[in-house]
N, CA and C atoms as an extended XYZ file, in Angstrom:
498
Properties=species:S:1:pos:R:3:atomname:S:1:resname:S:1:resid:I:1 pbc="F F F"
N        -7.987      -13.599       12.580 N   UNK     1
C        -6.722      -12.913       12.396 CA  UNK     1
C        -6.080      -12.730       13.764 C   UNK     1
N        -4.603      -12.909       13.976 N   UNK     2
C        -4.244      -12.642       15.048 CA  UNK     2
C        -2.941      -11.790       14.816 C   UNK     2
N        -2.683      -11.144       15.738 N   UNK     3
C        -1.514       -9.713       16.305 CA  UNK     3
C        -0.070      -10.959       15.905 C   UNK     3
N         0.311      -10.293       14.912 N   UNK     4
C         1.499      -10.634       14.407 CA  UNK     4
C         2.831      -10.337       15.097 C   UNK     4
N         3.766      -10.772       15.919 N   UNK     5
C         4.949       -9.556       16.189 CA  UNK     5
C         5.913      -10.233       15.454 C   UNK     5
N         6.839       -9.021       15.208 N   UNK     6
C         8.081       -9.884       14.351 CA  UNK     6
C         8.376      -10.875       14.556 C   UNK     6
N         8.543      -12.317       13.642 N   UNK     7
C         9.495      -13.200       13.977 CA  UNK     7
C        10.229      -13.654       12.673 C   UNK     7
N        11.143      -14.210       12.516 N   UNK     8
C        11.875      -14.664       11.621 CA  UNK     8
C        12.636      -13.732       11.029 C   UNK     8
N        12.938      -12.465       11.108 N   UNK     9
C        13.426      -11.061       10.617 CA  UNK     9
C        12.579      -10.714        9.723 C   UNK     9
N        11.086      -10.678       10.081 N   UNK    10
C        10.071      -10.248        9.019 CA  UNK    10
C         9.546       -8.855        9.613 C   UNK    10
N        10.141       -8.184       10.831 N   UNK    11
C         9.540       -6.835       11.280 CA  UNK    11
C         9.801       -5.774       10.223 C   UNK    11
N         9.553       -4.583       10.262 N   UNK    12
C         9.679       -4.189        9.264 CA  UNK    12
C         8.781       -2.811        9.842 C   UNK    12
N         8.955       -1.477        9.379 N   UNK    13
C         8.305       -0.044        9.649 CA  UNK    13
C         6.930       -0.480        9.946 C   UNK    13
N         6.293       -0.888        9.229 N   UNK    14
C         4.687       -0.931        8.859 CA  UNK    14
C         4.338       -2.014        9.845 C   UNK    14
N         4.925       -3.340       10.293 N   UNK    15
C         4.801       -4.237       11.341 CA  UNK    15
C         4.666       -3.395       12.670 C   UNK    15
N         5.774       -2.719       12.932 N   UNK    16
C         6.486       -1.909       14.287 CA  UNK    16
C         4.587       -0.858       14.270 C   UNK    16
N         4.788       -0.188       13.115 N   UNK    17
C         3.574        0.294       13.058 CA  UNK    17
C         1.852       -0.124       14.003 C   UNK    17
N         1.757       -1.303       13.204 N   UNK    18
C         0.573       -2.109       13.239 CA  UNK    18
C         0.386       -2.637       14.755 C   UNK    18
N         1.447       -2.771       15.556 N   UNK    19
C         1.878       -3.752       16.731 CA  UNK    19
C         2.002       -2.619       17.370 C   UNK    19
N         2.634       -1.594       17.217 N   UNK    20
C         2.115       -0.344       18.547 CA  UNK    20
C         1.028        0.073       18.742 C   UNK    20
N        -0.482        0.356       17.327 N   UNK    21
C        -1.497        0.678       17.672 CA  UNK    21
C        -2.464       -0.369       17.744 C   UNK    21
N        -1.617       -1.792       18.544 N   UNK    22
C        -2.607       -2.826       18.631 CA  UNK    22
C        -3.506       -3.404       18.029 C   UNK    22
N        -3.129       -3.135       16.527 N   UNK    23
C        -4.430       -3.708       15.487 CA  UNK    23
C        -3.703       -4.991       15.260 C   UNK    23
N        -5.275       -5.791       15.101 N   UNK    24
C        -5.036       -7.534       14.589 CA  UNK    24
C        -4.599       -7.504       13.057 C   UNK    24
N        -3.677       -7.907       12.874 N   UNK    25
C        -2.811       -8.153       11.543 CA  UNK    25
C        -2.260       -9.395       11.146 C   UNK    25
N        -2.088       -9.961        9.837 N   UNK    26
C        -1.501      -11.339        9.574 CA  UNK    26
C        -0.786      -11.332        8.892 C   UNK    26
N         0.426      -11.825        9.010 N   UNK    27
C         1.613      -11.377        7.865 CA  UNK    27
C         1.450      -12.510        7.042 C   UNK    27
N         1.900      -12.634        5.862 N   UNK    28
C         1.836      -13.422        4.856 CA  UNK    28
C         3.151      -13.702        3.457 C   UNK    28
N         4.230      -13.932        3.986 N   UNK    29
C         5.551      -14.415        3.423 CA  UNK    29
C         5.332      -15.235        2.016 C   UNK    29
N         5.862      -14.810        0.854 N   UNK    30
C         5.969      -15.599       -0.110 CA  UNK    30
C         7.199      -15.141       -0.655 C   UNK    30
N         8.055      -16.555       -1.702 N   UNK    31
C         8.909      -16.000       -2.101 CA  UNK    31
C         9.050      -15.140       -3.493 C   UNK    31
N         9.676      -13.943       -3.082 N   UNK    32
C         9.588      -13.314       -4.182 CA  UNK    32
C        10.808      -13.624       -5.358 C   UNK    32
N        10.259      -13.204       -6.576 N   UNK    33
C        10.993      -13.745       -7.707 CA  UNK    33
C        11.443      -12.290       -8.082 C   UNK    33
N        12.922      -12.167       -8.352 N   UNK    34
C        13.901      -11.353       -8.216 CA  UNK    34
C        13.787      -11.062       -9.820 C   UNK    34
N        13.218      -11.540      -10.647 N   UNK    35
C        12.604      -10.979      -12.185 CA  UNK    35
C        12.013      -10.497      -12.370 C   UNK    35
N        10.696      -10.704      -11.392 N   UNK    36
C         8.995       -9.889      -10.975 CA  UNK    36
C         9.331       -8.765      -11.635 C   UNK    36
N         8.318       -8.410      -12.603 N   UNK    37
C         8.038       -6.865      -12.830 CA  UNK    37
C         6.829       -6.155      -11.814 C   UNK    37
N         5.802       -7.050      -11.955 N   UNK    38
C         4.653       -6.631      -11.708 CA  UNK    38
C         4.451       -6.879       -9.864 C   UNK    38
N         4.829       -6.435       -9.075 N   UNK    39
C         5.084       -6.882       -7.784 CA  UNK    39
C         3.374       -7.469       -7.567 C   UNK    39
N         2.448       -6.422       -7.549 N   UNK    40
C         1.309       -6.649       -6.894 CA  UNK    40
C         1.133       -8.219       -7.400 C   UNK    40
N         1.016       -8.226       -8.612 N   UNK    41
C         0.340       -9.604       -9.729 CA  UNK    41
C         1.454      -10.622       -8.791 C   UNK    41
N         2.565      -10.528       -8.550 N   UNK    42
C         3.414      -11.512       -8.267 CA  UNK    42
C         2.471      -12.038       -6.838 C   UNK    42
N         2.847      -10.758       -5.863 N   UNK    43
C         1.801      -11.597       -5.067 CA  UNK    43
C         0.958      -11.887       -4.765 C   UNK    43
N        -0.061      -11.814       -5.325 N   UNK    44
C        -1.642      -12.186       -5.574 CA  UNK    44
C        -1.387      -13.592       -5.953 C   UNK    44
N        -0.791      -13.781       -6.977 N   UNK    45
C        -0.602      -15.124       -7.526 CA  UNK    45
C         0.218      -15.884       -6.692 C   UNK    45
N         1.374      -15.342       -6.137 N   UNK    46
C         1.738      -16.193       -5.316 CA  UNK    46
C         1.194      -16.998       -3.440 C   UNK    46
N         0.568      -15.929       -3.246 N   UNK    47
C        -0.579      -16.415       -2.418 CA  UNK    47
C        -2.081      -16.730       -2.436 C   UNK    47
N        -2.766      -16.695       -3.803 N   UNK    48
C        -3.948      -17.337       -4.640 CA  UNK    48
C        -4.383      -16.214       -3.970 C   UNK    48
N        -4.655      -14.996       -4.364 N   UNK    49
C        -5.826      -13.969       -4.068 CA  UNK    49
C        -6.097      -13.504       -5.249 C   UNK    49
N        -7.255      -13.237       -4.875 N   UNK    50
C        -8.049      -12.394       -6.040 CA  UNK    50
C        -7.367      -10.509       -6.465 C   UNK    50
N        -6.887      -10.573       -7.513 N   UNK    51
C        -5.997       -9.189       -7.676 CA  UNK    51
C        -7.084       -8.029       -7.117 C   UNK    51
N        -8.505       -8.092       -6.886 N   UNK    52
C        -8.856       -6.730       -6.592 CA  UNK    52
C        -8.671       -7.097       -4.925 C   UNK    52
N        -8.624       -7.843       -4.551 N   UNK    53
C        -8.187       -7.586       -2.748 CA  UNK    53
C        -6.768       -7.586       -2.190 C   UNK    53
N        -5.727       -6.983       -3.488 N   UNK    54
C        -4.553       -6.890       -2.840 CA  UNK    54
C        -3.834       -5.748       -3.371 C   UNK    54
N        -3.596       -4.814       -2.888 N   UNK    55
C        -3.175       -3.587       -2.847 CA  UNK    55
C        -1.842       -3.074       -2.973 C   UNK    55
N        -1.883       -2.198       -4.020 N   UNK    56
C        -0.460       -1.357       -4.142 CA  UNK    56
C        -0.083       -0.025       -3.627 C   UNK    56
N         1.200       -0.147       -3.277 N   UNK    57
C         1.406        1.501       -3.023 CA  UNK    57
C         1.731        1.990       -3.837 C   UNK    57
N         1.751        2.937       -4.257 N   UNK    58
C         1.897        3.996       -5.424 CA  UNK    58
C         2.370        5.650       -5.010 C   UNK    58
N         3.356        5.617       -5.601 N   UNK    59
C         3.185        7.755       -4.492 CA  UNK    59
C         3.232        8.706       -6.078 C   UNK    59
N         2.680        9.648       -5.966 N   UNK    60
C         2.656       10.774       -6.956 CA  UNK    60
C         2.657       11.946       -6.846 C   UNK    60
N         3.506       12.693       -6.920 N   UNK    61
C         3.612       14.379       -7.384 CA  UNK    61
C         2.282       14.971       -7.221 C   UNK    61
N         1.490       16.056       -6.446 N   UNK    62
C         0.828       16.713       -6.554 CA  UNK    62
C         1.308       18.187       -6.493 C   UNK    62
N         0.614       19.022       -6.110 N   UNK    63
C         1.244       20.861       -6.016 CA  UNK    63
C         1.744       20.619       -4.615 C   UNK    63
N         1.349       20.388       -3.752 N   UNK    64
C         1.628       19.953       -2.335 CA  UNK    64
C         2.700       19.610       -2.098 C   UNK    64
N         3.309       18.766       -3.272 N   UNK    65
C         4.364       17.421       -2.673 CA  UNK    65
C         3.955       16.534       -3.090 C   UNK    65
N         4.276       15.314       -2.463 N   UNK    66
C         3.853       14.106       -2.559 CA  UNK    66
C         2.699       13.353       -1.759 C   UNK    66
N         1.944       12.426       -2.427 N   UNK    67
C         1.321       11.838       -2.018 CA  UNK    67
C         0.728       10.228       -1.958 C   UNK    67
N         0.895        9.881       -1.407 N   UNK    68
C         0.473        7.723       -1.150 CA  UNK    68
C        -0.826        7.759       -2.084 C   UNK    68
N        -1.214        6.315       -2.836 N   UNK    69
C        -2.242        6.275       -3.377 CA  UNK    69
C        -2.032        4.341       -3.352 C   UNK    69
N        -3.398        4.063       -2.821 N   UNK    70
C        -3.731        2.348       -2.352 CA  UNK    70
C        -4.081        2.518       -3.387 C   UNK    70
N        -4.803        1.644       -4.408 N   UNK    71
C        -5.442        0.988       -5.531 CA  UNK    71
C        -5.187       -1.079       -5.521 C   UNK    71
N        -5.974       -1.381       -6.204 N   UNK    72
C        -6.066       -2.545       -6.518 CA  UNK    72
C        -4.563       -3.137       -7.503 C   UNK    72
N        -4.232       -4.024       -7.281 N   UNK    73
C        -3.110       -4.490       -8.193 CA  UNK    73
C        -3.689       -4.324       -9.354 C   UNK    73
N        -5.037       -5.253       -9.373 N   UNK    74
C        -5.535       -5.369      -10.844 CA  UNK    74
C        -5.972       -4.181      -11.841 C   UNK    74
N        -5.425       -2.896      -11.483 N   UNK    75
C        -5.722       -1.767      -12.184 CA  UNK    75
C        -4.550       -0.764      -12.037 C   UNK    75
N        -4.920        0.080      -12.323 N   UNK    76
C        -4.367        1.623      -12.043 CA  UNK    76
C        -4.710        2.740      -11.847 C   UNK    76
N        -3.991        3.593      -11.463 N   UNK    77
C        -4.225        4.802      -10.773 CA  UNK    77
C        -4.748        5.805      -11.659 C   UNK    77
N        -5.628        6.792      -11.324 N   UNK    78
C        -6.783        7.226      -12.035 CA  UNK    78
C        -5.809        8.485      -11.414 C   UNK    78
N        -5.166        9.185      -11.899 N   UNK    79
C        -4.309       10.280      -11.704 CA  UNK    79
C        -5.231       11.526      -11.793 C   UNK    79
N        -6.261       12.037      -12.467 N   UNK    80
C        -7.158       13.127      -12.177 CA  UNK    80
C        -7.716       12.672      -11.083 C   UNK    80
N        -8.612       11.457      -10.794 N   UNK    81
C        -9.388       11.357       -9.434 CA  UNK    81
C        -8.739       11.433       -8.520 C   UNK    81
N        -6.866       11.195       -8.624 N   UNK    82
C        -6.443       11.425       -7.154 CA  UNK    82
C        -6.090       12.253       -6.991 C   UNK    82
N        -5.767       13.549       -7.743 N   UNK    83
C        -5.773       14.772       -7.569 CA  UNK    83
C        -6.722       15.926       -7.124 C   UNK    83
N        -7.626       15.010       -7.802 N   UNK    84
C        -9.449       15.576       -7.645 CA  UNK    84
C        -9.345       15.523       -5.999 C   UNK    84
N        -9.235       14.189       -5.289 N   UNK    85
C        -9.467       13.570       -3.888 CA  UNK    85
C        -8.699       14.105       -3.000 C   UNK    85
N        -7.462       15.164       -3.391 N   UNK    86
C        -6.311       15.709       -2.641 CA  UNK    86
C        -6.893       17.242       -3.158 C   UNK    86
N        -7.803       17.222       -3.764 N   UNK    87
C        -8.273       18.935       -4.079 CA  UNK    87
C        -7.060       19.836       -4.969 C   UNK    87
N        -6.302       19.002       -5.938 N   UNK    88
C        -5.518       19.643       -6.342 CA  UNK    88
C        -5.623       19.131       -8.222 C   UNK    88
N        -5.065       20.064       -8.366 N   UNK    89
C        -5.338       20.571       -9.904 CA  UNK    89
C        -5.182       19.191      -10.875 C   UNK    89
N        -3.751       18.681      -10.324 N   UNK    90
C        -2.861       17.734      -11.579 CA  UNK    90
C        -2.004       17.090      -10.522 C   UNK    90
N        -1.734       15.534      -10.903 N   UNK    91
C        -1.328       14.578      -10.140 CA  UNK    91
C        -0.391       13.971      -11.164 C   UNK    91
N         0.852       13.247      -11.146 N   UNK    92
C         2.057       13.011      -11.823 CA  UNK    92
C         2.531       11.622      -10.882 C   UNK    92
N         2.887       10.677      -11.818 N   UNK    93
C         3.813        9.698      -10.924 CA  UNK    93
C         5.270       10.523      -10.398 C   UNK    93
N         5.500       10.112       -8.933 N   UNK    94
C         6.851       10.634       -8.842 CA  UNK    94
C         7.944        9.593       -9.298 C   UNK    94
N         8.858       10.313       -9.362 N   UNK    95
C        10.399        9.687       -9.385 CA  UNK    95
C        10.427        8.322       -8.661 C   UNK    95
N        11.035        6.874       -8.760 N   UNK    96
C        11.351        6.105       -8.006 CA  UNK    96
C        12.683        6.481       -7.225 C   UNK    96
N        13.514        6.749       -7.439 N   UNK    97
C        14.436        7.355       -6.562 CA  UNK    97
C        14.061        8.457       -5.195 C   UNK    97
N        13.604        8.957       -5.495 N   UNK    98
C        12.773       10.052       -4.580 CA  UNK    98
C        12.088        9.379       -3.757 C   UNK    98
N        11.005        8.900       -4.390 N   UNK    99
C        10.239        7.825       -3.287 CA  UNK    99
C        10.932        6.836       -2.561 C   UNK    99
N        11.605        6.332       -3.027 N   UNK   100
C        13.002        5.546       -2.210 CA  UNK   100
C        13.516        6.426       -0.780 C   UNK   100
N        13.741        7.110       -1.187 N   UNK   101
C        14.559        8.435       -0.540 CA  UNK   101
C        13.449        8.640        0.517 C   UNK   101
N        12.497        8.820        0.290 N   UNK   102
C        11.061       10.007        1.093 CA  UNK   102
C        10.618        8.833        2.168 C   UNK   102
N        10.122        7.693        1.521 N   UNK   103
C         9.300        6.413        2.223 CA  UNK   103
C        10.250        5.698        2.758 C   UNK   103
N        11.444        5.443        2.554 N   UNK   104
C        12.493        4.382        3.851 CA  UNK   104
C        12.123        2.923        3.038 C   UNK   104
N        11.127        2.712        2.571 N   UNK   105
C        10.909        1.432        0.907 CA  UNK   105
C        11.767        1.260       -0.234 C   UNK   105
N        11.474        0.532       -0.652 N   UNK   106
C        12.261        0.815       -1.978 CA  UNK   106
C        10.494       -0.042       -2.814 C   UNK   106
N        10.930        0.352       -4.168 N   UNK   107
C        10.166        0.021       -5.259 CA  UNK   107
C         9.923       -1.123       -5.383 C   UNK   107
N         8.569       -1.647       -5.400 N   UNK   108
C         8.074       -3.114       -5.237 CA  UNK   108
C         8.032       -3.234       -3.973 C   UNK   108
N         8.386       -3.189       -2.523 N   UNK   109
C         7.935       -3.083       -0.889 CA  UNK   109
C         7.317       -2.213       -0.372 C   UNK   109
N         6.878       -0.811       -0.947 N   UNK   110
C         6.319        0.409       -0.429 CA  UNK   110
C         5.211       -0.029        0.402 C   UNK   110
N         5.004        0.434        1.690 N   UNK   111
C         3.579       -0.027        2.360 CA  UNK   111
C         3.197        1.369        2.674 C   UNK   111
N         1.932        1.572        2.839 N   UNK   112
C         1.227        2.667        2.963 CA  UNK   112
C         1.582        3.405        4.537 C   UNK   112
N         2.126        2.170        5.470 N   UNK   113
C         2.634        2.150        6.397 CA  UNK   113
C         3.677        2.571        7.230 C   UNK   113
N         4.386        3.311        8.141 N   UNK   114
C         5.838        3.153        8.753 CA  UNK   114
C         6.862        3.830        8.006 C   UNK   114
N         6.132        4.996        7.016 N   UNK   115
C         7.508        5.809        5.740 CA  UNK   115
C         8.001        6.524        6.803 C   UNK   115
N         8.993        7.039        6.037 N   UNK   116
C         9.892        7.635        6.524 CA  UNK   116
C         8.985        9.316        7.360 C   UNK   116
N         8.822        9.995        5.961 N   UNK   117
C         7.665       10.579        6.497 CA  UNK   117
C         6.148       10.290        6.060 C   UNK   117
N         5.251       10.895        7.103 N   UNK   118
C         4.061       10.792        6.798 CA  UNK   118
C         3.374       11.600        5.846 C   UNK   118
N         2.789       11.159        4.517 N   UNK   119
C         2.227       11.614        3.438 CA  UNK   119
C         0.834       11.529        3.074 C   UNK   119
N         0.490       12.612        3.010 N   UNK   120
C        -1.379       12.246        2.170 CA  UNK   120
C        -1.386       11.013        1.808 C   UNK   120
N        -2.677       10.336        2.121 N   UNK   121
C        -2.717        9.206        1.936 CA  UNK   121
C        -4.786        9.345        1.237 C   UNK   121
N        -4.557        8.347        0.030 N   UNK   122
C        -5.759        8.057       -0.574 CA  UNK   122
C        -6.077        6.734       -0.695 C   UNK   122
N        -6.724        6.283       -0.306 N   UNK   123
C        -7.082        4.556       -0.610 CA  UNK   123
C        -8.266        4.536       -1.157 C   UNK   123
N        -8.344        3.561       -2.523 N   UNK   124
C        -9.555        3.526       -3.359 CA  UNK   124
C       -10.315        2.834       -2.818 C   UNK   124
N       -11.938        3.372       -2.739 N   UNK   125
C       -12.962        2.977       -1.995 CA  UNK   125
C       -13.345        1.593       -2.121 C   UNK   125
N       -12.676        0.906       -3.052 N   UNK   126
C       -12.975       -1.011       -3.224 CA  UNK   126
C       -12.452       -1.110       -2.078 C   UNK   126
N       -11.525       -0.881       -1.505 N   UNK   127
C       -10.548       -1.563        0.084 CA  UNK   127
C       -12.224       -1.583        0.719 C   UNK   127
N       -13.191       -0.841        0.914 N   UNK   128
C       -14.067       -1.234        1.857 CA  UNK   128
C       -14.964       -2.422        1.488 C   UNK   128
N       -14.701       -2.918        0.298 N   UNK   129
C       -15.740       -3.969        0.117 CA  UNK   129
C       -15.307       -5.440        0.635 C   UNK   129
N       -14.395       -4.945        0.989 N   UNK   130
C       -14.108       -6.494        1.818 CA  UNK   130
C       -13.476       -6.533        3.532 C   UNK   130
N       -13.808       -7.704        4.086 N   UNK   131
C       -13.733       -7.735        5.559 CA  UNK   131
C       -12.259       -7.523        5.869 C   UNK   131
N       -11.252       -7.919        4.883 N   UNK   132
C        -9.696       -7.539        4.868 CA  UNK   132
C        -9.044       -7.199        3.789 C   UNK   132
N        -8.023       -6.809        3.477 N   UNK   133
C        -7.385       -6.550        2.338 CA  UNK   133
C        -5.789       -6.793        2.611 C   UNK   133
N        -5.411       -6.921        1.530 N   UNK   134
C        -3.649       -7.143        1.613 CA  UNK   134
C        -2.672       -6.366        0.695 C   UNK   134
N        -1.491       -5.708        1.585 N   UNK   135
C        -0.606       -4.639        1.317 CA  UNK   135
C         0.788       -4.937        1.630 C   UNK   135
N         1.150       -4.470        0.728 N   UNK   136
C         3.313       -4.671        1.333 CA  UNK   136
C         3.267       -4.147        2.335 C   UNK   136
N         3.775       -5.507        3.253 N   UNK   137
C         4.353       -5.095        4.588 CA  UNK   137
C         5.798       -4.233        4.289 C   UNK   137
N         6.176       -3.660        3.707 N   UNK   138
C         7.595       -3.064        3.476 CA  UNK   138
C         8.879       -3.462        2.835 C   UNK   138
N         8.429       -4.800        2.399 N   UNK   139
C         9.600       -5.159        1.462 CA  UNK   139
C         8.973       -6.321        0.435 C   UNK   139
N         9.596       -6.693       -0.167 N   UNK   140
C         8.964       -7.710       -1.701 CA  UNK   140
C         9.130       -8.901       -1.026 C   UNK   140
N         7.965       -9.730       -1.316 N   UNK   141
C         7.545      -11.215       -0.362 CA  UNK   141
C         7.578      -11.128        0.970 C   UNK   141
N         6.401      -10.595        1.503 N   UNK   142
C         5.976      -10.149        2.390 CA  UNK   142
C         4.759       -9.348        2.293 C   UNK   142
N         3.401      -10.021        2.769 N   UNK   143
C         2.138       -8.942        2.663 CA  UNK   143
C         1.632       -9.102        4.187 C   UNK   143
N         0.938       -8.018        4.361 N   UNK   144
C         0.317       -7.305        5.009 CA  UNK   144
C        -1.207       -7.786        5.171 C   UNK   144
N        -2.167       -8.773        6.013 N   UNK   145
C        -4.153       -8.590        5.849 CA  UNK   145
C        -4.220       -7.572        6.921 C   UNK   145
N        -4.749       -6.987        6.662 N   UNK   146
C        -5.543       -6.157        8.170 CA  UNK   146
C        -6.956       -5.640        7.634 C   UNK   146
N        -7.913       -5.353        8.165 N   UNK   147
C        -9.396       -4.581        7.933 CA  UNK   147
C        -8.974       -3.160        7.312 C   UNK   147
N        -9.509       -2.975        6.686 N   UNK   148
C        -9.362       -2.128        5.307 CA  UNK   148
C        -9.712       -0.406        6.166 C   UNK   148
N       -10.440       -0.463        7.181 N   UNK   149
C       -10.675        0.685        8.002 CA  UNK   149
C        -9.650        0.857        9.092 C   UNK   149
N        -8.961       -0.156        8.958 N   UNK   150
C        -7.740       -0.151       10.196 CA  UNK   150
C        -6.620        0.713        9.360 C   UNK   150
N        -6.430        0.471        8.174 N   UNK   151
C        -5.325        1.097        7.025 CA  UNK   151
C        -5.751        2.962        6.880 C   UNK   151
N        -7.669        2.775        6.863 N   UNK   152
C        -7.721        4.339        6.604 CA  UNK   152
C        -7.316        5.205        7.973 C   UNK   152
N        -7.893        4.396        9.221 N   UNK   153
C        -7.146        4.980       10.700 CA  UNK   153
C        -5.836        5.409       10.506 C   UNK   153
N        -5.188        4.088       10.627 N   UNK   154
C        -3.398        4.545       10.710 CA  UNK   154
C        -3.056        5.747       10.225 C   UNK   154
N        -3.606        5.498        8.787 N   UNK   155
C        -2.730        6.125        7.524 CA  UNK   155
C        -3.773        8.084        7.184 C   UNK   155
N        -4.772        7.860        8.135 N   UNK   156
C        -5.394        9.222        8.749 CA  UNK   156
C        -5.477        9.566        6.385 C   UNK   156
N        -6.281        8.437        6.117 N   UNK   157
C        -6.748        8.443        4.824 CA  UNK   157
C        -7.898        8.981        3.698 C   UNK   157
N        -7.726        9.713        2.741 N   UNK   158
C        -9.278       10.106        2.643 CA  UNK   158
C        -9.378        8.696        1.504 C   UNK   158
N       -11.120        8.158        1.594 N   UNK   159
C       -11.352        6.678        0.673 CA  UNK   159
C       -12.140        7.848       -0.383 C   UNK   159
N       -11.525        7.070       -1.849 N   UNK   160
C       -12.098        7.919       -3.059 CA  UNK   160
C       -11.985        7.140       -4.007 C   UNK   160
N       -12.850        6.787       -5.204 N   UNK   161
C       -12.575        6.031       -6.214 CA  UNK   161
C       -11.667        6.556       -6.974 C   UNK   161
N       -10.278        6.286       -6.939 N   UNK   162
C        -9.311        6.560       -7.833 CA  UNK   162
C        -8.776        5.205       -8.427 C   UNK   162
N        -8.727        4.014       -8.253 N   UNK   163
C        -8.440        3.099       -9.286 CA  UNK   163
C        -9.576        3.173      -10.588 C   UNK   163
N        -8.642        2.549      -11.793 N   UNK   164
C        -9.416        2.285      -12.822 CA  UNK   164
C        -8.711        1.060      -13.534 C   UNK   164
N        -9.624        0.676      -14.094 N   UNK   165
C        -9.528       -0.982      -14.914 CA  UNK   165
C        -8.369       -0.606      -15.318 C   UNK   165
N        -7.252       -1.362      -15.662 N   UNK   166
C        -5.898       -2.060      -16.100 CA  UNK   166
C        -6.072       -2.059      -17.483 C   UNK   166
């Protein structure tokens, strides 16, 4: 893997991110299809990965506020365990508008990375079973590899099994 810096107008919060605290990162461009429902599935498939090594952002309502949640494309978010993992009662998807608003992303680009502000962050403990993993660099067709302990650094993360089978 080698230190990515912007080129082609592919920089982006989470790049600027990755490239100030000197972590080795590989960007990975595909084109995205402007029908896509399923962003993660889009790009898994569009760059042949296996859906449990490519990662979604997700944010949800806790008592706190809000909070980031990594999981596997190929599943979903286990909304008691990530509430459980934030020590709080009950966990809720938030608003897409809001999250728009909060993260500087929009829906389908969210990276765990470079938001607007910085939010609790949970990443499901599969990210450690592999030597890298892949995440929206910040906008749709466009991912993110970096070491899966480089994401819990940045993102100052607690790792908890909160995905569950799809």
């Amino acid at each position: 893997m080698s230190k990515s810096k912007s080129k082609g107008g592919q920089g982006t919060p989470a790049t600027v991110a990755l490239t100030q605290a000197k972590v080795d990162f590989t960007l990975h461009p595909y084109e995205h299809d402007a029908n896509a429902q399923a962003y993660g599935e889009e790009a898994a498939d569009a760059l042949g990965l296996p859906y449990g090594q490519i990662f979604k952002t997700l944010v949800a309502e806790v008592e706190d506020g809000l909070a980031v949640a990594v999981v596997p494309v190929a599943g979903k978010l286990d909304l008691k365990a990530f509430a459980a993992a934030l020590g709080s009662k009950r966990a809720a998807m938030a608003d897409a508008a809001k999250v728009e608003r909060v993260t500087g992303y929009v829906v389908g680009g969210i990276s765990p990375l470079g938001q607007r502000k910085r939010l609790p962050t949970v990443i499901d403990a599969s990210a450690l079973d592999f030597a890298t993993i892949y995440f929206s660099a910040g906008r749709r067709g466009l991912q993110i590899e970096t070491a899966p302990a480089e994401l819990v650094r940045l993102t100052e993360a607690i790792t908890a099994p909160i995905g569950k089978a799809g």
